[in-house]
C-alpha positions as CSV (number, residue, x, y, z in Angstrom):
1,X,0.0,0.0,0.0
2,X,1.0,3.5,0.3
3,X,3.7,4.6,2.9
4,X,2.0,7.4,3.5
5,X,-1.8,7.9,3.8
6,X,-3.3,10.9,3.1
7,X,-5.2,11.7,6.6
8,X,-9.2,12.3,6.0
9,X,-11.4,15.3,7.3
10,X,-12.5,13.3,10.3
11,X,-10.2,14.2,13.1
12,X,-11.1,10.8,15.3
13,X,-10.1,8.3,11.5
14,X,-6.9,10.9,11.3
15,X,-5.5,10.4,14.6
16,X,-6.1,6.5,14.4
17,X,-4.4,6.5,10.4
18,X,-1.4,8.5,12.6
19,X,-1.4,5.7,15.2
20,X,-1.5,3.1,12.7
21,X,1.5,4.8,10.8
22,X,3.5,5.2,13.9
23,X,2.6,1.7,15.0
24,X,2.5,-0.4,12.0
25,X,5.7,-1.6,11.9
26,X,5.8,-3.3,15.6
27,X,2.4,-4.7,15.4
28,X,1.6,-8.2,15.4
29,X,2.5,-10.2,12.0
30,X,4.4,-7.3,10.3
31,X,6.9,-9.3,8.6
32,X,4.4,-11.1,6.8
33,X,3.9,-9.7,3.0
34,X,-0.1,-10.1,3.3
35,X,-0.8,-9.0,6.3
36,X,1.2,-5.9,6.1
37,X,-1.0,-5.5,2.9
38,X,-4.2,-6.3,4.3
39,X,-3.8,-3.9,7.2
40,X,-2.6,-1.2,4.6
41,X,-5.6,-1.7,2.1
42,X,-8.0,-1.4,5.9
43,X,-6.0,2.0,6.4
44,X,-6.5,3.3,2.9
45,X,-10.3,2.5,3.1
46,X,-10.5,4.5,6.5
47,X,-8.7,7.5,5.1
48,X,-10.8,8.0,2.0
49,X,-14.3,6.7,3.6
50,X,-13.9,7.8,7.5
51,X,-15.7,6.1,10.6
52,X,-19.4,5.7,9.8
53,X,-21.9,8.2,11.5
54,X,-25.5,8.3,11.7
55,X,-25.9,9.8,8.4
56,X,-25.2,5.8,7.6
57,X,-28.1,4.2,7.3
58,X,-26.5,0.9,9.0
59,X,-25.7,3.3,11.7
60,X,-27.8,5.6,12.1
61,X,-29.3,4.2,15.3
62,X,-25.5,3.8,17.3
63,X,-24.4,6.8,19.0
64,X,-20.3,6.4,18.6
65,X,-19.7,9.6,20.4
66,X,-18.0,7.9,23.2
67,X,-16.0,5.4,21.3
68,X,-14.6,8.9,18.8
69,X,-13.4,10.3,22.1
70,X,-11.7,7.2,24.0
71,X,-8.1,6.9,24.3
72,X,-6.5,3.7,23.5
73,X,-2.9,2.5,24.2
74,X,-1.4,-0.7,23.2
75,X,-0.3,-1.1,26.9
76,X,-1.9,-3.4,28.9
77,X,-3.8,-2.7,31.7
78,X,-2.7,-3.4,35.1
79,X,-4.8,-6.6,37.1
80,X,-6.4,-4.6,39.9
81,X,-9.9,-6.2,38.9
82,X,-8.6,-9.8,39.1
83,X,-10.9,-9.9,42.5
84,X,-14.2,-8.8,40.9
85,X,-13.3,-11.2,37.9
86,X,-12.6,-14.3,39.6
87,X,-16.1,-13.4,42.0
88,X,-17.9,-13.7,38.6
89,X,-16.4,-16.4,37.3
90,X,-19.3,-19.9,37.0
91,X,-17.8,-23.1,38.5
92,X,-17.6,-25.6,35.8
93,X,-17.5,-23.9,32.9
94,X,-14.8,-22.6,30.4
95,X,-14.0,-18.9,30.8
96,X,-11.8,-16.9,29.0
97,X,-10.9,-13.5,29.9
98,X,-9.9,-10.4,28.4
99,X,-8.6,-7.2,29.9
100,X,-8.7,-3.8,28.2
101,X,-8.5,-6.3,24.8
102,X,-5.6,-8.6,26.2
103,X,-6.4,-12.3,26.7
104,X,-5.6,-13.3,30.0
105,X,-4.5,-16.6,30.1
106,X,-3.7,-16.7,33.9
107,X,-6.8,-15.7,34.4
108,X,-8.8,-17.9,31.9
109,X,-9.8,-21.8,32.6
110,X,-9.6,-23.5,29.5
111,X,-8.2,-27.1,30.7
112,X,-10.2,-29.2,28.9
113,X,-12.0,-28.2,26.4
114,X,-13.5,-30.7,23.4
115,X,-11.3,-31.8,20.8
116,X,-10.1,-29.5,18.3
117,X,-10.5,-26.6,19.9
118,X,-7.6,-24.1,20.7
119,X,-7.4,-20.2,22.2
120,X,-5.0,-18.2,21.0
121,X,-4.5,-14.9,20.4
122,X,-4.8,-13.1,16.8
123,X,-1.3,-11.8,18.0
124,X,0.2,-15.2,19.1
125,X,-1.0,-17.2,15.5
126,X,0.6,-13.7,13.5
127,X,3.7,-14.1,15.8
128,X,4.4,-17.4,16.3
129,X,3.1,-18.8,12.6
130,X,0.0,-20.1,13.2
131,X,-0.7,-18.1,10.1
132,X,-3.0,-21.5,8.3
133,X,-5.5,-21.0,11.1
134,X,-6.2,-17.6,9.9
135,X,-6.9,-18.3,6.1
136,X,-10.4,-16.0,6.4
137,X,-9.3,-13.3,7.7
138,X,-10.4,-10.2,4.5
139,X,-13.0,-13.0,3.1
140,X,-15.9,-12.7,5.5
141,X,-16.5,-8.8,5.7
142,X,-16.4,-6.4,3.3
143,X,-13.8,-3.4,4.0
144,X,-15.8,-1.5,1.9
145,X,-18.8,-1.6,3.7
146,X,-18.8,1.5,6.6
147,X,-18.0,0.3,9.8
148,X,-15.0,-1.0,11.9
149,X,-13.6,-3.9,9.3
């Protein structure tokens, strides 16, 4: 794709396209050829068609106001909820757990679970070449479509 994107009107898709830019590089499966070009064809959709709004008609019902004006970092956050998640947890049952987008596997009971079926990360298979697993990743949504593809 292009090495650099020309930023769009929206303020909120021009500060993530920055992000991305800055970030790009370090993210999860960069070395590989078709992910690199996958994430760049994402980022050239979002800087000529923005984040949807309400003007969308498959949108026009979600009020995004909140998710325009978060801050997100690629740190993760610190456990000081591991108390409230462990009171939730069932007995019994296969849990995994995510914090602030993170899977927590220390957290997580997956011991197990019927055959066949692995968690992992999207970050883990890209880094660690797990890459068959992920053979539909860009062929069930369509980038084009607005939205967060």
């Amino acid at each position: 794709m292009t090495a650099n994107l020309q930023l769009p009107s929206d303020p909120t898709a021009a500060r993530y396209l920055a992000g991305y830019e800055a970030l790009k590089a370090d993210l999860p499966g960069a070395s590989h050829e078709w992910v690199a070009t996958l994430r760049g064809q994402g980022a050239e959709i979002l800087s000529q068609t923005g984040l949807p709004t309400r003007r969308e008609e498959t949108w026009k019902y979600t009020d995004l106001r909140s998710l325009y004006n978060a801050k997100f970092s690629s740190l993760k956050s610190n456990l000081d909820t591991v108390p409230e998640i462990i009171s939730l947890m069932i007995e019994d049952a296969h849990v995994v757990v995510f914090i602030d987008g993170y899977y927590a596997p220390e957290l997580s009971r997956v011991n197990n679970l019927p055959g066949g079926v692995e968690i992992a990360s999207l970050a883990d298979c890209l880094n660690h070449g797990a890459l068959e697993k992920l053979g539909c990743l860009s062929r069930v949504a369509d980038m084009r479509q607005p939205g967060f593809v």
